[in-house]
C-alpha positions as CSV (number, residue, x, y, z in Angstrom):
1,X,102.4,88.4,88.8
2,X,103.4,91.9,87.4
3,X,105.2,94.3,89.7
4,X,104.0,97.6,89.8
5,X,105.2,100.5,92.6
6,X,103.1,100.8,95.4
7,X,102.7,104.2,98.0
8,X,99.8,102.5,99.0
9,X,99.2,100.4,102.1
10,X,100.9,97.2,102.7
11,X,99.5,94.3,104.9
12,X,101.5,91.9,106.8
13,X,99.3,89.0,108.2
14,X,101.1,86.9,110.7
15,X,99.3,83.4,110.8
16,X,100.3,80.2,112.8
17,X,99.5,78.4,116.0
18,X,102.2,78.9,118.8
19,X,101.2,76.6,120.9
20,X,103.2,73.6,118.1
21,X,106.8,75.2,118.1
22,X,107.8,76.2,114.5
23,X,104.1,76.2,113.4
24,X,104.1,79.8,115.7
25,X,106.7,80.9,113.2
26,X,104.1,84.0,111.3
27,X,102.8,85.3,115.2
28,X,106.8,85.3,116.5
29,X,108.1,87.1,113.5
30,X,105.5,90.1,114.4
31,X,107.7,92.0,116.8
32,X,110.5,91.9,114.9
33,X,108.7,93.3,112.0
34,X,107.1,96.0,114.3
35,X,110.8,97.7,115.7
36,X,111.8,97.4,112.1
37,X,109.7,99.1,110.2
38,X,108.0,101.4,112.9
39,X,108.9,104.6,111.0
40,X,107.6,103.0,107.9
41,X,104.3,104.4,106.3
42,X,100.9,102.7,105.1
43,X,102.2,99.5,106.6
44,X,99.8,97.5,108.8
45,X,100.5,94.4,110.9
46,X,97.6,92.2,111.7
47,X,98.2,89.1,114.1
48,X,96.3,86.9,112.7
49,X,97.2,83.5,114.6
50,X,94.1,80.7,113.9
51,X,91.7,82.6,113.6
52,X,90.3,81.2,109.7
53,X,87.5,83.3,108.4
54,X,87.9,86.0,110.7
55,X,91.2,86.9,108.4
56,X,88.8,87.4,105.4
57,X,88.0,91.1,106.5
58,X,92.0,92.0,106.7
59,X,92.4,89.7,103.1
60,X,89.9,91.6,101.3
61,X,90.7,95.2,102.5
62,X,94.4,94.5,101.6
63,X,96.0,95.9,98.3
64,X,99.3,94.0,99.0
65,X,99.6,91.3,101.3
66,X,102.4,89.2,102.4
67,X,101.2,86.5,104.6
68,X,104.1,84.8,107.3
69,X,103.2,81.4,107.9
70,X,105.1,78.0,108.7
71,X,105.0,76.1,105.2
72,X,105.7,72.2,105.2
73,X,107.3,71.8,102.0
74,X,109.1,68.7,103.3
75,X,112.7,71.4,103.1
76,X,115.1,70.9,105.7
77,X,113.7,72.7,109.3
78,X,114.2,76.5,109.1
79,X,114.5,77.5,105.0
80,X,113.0,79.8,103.7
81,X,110.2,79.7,101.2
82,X,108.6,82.5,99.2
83,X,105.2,81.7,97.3
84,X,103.8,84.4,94.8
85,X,100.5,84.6,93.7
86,X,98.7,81.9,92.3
87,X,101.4,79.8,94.0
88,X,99.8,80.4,96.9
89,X,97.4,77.3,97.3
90,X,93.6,78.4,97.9
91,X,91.4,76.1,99.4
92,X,92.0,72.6,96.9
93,X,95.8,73.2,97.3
94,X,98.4,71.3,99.6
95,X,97.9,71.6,103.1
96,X,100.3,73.4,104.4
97,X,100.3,73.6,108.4
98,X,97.6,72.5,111.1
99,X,95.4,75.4,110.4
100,X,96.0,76.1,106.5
101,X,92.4,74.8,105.4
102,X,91.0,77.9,107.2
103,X,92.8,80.0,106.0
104,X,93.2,78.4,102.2
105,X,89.0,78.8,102.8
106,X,89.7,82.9,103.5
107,X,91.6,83.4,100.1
108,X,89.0,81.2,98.1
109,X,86.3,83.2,99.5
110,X,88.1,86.6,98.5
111,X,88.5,85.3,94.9
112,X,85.3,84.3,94.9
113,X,83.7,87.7,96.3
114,X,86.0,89.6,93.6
115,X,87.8,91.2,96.4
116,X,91.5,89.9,96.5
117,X,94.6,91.2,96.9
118,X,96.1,92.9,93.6
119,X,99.4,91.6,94.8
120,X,99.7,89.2,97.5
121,X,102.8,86.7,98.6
122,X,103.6,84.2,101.3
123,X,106.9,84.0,103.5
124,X,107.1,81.0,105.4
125,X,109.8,78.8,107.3
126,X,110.0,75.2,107.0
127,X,109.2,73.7,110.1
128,X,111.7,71.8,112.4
129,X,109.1,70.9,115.0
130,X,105.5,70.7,115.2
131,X,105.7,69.2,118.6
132,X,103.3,71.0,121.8
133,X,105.5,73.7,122.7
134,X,105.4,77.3,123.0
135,X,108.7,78.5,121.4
136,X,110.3,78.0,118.0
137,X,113.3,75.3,117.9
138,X,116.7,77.2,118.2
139,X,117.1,75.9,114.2
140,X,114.0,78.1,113.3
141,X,114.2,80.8,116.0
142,X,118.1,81.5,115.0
143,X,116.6,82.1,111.2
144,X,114.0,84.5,112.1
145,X,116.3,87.5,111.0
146,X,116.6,86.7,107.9
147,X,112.7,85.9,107.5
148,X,112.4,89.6,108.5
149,X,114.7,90.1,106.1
150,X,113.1,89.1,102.9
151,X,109.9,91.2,104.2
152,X,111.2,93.9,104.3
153,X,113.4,93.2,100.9
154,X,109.5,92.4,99.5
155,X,108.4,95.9,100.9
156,X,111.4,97.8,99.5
157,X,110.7,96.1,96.1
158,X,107.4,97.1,95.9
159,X,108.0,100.1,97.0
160,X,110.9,101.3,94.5
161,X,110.2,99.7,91.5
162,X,109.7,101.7,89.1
């Protein structure tokens, strides 16, 4: 995917269920993204938990999109994995967490209506835990920072290339 430099709006789209500990890991790393870049223009966070097709409004009106997500890529719990483009799977891909087919549903159906993201890439954390729990395991939780991190290095590089 070709980088060009964007002014324009960025979406982030935090997606994951955090009810199932590390699976939460896209809805948890939402505040931290908030403080950091809340004097940051055309930025827009969208929570976007389970909720499947109801993500395909925020997907199609999005120029740039990073998606957060937990991604089982059978890594060790709490690395970091960056997906770009048409790495991304889209509906007949791997499935990634408990709620992935939605959402792999949402960016079919934005290919398919012509309306998808010029530039779009995931940020996820392998999970450590999918067990029924409301917060992320102290592996994942303690790596959080640098997820944030390699947003907001995404952001910058979009932003300044040239």
């Amino acid at each position: 995917m070709e980088n060009k430099k964007i002014d324009e709006k960025i979406t982030i789209l935090g997606i994951g269920n955090t009810l199932f500990s590390d699976e939460g890991v896209g809805i948890h790393l939402l505040p931290l993204l908030e403080e950091a870049l809340k004097d940051v223009e055309n930025i827009e966070i969208v929570e976007g938990l389970t909720d499947g097709m109801k993500l395909l409004g925020p997907v199609e009106d999005a120029e740039n999109l990073i998606i957060i997500d937990a991604i089982n890529a059978g890594k060790q719990g709490g690395t970091i994995i960056t997906l770009v483009g048409d790495e991304i799977p889209a509906y007949f891909g791997i499935k990634m967490s408990v709620h992935q087919m939605g959402f792999q549903e949402v960016l079919l159906a934005a290919k398919m209506r012509e309306r998808y993201p010029k530039q779009i890439v995931m940020f996820g954390m392998q999970p450590t835990s999918l067990e029924l729990g409301v917060e992320l395991t102290e592996i994942n939780q303690s790596k959080l920072g640098e997820l944030a991190k390699v947003v907001i290095d995404q952001i910058n590089n979009w932003r300044n290339l040239l």
